[in-house]
C-alpha positions in Angstrom: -211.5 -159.7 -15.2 -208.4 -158.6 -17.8 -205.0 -160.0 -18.7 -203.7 -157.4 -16.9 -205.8 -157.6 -13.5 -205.2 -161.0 -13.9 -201.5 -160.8 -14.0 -201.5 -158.3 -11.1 -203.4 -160.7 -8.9 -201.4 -163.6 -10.0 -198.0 -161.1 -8.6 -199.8 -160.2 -5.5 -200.1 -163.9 -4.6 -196.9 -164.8 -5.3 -195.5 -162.3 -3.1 -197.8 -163.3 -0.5 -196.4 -166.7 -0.8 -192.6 -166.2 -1.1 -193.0 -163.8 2.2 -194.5 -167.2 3.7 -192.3 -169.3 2.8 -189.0 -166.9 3.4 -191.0 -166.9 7.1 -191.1 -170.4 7.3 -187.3 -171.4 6.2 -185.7 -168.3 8.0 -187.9 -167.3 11.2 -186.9 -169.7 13.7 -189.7 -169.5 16.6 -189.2 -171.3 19.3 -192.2 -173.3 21.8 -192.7 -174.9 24.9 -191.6 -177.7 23.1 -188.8 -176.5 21.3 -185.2 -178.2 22.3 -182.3 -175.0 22.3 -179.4 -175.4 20.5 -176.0 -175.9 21.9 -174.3 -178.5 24.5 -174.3 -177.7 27.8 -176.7 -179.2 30.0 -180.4 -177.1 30.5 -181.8 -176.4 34.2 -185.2 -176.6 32.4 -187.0 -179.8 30.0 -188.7 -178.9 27.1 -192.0 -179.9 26.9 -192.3 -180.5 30.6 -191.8 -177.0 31.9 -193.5 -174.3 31.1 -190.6 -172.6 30.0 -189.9 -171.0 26.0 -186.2 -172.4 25.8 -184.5 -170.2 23.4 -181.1 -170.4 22.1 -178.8 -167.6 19.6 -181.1 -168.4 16.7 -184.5 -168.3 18.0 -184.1 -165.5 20.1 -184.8 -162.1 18.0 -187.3 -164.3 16.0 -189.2 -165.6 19.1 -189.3 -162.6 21.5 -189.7 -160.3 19.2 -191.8 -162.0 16.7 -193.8 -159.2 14.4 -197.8 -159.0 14.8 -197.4 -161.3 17.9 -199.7 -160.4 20.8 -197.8 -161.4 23.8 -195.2 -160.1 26.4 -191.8 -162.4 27.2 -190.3 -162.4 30.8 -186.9 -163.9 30.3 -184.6 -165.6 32.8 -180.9 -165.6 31.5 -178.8 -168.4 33.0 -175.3 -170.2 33.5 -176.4 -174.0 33.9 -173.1 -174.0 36.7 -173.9 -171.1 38.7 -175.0 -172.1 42.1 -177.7 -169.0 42.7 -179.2 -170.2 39.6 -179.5 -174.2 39.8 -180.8 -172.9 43.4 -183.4 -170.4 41.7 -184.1 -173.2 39.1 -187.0 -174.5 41.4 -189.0 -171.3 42.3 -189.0 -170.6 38.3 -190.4 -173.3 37.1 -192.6 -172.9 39.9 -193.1 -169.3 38.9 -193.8 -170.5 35.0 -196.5 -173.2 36.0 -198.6 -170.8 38.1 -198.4 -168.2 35.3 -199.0 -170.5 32.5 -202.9 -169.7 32.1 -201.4 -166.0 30.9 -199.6 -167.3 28.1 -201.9 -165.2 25.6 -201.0 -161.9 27.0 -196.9 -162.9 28.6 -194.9 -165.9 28.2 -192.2 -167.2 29.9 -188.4 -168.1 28.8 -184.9 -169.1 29.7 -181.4 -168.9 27.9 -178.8 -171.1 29.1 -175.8 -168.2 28.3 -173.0 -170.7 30.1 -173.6 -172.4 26.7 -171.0 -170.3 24.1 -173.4 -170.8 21.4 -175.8 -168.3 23.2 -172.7 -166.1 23.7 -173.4 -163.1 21.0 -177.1 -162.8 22.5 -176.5 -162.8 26.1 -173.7 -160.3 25.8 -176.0 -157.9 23.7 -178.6 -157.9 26.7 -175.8 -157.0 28.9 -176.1 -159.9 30.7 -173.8 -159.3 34.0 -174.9 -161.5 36.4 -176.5 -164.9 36.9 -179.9 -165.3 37.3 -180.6 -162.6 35.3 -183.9 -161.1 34.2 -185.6 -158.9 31.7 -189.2 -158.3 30.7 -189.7 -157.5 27.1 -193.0 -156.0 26.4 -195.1 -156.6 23.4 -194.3 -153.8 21.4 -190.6 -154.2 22.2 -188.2 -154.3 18.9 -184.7 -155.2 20.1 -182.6 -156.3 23.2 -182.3 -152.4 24.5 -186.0 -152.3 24.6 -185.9 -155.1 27.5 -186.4 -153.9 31.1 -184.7 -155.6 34.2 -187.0 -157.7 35.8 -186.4 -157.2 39.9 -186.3 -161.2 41.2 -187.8 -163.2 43.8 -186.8 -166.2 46.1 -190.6 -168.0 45.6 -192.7 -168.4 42.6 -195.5 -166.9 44.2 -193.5 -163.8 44.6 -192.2 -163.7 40.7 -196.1 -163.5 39.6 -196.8 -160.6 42.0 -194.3 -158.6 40.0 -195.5 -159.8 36.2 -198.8 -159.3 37.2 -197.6 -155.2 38.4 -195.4 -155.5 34.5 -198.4 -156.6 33.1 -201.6 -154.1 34.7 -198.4 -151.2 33.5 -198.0 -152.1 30.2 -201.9 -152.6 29.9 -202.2 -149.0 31.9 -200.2 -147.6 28.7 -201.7 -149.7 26.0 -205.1 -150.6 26.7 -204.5 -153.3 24.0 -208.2 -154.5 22.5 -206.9 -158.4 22.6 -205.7 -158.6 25.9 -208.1 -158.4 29.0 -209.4 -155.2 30.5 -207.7 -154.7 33.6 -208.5 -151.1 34.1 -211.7 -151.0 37.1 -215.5 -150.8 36.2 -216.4 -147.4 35.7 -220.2 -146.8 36.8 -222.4 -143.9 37.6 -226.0 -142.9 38.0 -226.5 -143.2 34.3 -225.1 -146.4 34.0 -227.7 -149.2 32.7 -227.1 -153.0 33.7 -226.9 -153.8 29.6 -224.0 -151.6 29.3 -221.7 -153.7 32.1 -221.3 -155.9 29.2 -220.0 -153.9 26.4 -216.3 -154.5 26.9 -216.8 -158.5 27.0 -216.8 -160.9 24.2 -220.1 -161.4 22.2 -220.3 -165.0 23.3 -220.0 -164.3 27.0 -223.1 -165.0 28.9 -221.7 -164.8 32.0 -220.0 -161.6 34.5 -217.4 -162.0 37.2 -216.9 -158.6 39.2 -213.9 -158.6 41.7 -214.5 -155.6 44.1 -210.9 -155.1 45.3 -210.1 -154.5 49.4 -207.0 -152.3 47.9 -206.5 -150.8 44.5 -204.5 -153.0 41.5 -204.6 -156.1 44.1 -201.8 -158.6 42.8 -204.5 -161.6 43.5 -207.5 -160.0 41.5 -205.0 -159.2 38.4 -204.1 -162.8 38.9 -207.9 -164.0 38.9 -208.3 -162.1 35.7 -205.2 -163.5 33.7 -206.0 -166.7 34.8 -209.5 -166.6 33.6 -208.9 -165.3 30.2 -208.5 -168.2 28.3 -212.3 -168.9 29.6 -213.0 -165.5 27.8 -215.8 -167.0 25.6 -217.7 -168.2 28.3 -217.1 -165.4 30.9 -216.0 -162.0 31.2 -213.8 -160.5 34.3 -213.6 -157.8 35.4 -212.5 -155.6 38.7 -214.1 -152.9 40.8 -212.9 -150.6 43.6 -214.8 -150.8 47.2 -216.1 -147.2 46.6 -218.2 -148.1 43.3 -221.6 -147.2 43.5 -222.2 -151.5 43.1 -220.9 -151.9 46.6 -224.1 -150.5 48.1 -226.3 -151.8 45.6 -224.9 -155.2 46.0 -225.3 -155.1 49.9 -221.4 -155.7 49.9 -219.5 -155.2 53.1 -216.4 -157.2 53.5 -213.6 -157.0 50.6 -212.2 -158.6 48.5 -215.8 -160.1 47.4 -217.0 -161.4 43.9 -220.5 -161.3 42.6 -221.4 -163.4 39.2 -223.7 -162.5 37.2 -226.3 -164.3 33.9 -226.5 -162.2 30.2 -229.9 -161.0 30.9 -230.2 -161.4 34.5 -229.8 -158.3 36.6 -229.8 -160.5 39.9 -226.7 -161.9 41.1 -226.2 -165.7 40.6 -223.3 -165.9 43.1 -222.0 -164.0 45.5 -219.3 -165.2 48.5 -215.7 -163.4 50.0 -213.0 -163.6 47.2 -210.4 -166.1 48.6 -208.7 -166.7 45.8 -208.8 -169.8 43.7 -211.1 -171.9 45.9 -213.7 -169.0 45.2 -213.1 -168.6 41.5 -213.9 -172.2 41.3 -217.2 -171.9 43.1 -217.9 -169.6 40.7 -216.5 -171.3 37.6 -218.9 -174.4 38.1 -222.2 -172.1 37.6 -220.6 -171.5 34.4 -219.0 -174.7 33.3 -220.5 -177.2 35.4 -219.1 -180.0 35.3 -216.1 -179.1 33.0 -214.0 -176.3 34.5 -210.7 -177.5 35.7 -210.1 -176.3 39.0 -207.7 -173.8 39.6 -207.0 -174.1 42.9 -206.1 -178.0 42.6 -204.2 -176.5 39.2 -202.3 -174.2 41.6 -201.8 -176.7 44.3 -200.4 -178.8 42.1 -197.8 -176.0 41.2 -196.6 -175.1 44.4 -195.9 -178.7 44.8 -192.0 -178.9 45.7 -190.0 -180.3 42.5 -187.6 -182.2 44.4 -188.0 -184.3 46.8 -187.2 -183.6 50.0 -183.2 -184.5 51.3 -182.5 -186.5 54.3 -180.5 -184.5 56.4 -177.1 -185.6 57.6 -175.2 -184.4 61.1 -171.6 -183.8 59.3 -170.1 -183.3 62.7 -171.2 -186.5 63.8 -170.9 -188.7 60.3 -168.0 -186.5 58.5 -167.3 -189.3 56.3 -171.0 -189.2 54.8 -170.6 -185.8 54.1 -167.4 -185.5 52.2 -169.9 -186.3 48.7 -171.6 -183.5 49.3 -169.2 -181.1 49.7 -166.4 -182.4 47.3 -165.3 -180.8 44.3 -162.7 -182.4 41.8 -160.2 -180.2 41.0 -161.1 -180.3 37.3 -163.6 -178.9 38.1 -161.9 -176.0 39.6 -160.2 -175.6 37.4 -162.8 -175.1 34.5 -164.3 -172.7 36.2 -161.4 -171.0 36.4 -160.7 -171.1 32.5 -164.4 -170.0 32.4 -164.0 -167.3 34.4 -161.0 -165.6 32.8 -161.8 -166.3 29.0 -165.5 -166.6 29.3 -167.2 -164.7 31.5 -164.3 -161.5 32.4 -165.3 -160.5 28.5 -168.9 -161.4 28.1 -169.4 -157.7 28.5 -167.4 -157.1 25.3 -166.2 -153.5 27.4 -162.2 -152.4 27.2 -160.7 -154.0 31.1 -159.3 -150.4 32.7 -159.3 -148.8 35.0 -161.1 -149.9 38.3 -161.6 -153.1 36.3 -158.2 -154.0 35.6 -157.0 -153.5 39.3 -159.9 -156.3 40.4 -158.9 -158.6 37.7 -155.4 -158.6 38.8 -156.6 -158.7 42.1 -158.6 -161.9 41.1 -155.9 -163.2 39.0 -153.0 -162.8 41.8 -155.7 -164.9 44.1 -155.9 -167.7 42.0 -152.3 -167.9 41.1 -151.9 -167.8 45.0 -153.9 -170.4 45.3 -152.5 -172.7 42.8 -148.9 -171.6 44.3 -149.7 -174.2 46.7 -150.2 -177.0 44.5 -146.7 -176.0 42.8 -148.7 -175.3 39.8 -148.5 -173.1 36.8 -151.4 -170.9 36.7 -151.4 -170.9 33.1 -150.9 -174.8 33.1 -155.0 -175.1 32.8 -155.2 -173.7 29.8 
């Protein structure tokens, strides 16, 4: 090799490493770990729910990281607001039942009552509490985010990921996420070539024929299986594939498993969801497969205990507590309102707007009025 190869080698690396290294000091990527910046109390704990906590700085860099091969889902949050503290349970619930997907969509939260997250919340047009957006893999920047429509259960949150997630895949077809288009098959269709789209290593087939086409629970079944992609490959079938009749299947949804090498079925039941998947699941990894449906159990499981209900028109002193609020506390959520959240838009107040903030304004000064107190006094 010459001096001058030599030298152009030695540049290469050097570049290599001071693009590493510029990564490492200013890309700020946040985990499940990862504690936010900022000091308002969090509806979510680090490392114990499944949540991304990001913050201003780790925003941009986490969600939309370069080369990363993952969609974000991300729930933007006051840690005061009522709807969300309410919301907070179905969420986390909503994150734990999704977790399995975290290869192809992970989940996250921004606390935006917090001014340090001010600048970032207000460029994703945050308006209202809970809000959220999914951002898909390929997305760039905060206009590439899509409103994500809501649900009062975590159950009902993963129906609507899993629809984001079958879309984007519809669009895509990206090679490192799982195939959730349907099994194509014909008369010229061999039993060898069911297996071309799975991993080499894969010596096992899961087919989910599907009582209704892009079921929500057999999109599930496949996210939730993916990390088990070495040992088995999933995929999904309609009820009119020619492998219904040659299966002898009549009743949908139904699953048949099947061995690399062995065109005989191994396993065959009704799919009912994780219970089934199991079944399967311990012909392939007897012994060691965790089971989902104890894993799922386990994350419906309520996150609070349940409270003892009191009969306020009976014991009205027990229930003063629960409905008492100081009035400093009005009070900063007054100042909040008017000088935090009346701007976060960052638009010109005219218009219709002005008339509803004086409207607002001329209630609250009301309302203090009776108190013989400035208005302005609070702040």
């Amino acid at each position: 090799m010459g001096i001058g190869s030599s030298r152009k080698s030695a540049a290469t690396f050097i570049n290599i490493l001071f693009f590493v290294l510029l990564r490492t000091l200013n890309g700020k990527i946040a985990s499940i770990s990862s504690v936010p910046q900022g000091s308002n109390p969090l509806l979510y704990q680090p490392g114990i729910d499944h949540i991304v906590l990001l913050d201003q700085d780790t925003f941009s860099d986490t969600v939309f990281e370069p080369g990363r091969g993952h969609s974000f889902v991300v729930e933007f949050y006051a840690d005061w607001c009522g709807h969300c503290r309410a919301f907070a349970p179905s969420f986390k619930q909503f994150a734990a039942l999704t977790k399995r997907w975290s290869n192809v969509v992970k989940v996250g939260a921004v606390n935006c009552a917090d001014s340090f997250n001010s600048q970032i919340c207000r460029s994703n047009g945050v308006a209202y509490f809970p809000m959220l957006k999914y951002f898909s893999r390929k997305s760039k920047g905060v206009n590439d985010g899509m409103i994500f429509e809501s649900a009062h259960s975590g159950t009902g949150l993963r129906d609507i990921l899993a629809n984001k997630v079958l879309n984007e895949y519809k669009q895509n077809s990206y090679e490192d996420w799982p195939n959730l288009n349907p099994l194509q098959v014909d008369a010229q269709t061999t039993f060898e070539d069911l297996w071309d789209t799975l991993d080499q290593s894969s010596n096992f087939l899961l087919i989910l024929f599907e009582k209704k086409v892009d079921s929500p629970a057999v999109i599930h079944s496949i996210l939730d299986l993916w990390p088990n992609k070495q040992q088995i490959g999933v995929r999904r079938a309609s009820s009119n594939s020619p492998l219904v009749s040659m299966l002898g299947i009549s009743k949908f949804p139904y699953l048949a498993l099947f061995k690399r090498g062995n065109q005989q079925s191994i396993f065959m039941d009704e799919f009912q969801g994780p219970k089934t998947l199991d079944e399967a699941m311990q012909r392939v990894e007897p012994g060691d497969f965790l089971s989902l449906d104890s894993e799922q159990q386990q994350s419906l499981q309520p996150t609070k205990p349940p409270v003892d209900l009191i009969d306020c028109e009976r014991f009205p002193e027990k229930c003063k507590k629960l409905y008492y609020v100081s009035e400093t506390d009005m009070l900063k959520a007054m100042r909040m309102a008017l000088l935090d959240e009346v701007t976060r838009l960052g638009i010109p107040i005219e218009g219709d707007r002005f008339r509803k903030l004086y409207a607002f304004v001329t209630l609250l000064k009301e309302a203090r009025r009776e108190n013989n107190q400035n208005l302005f006094e609070i702040f």
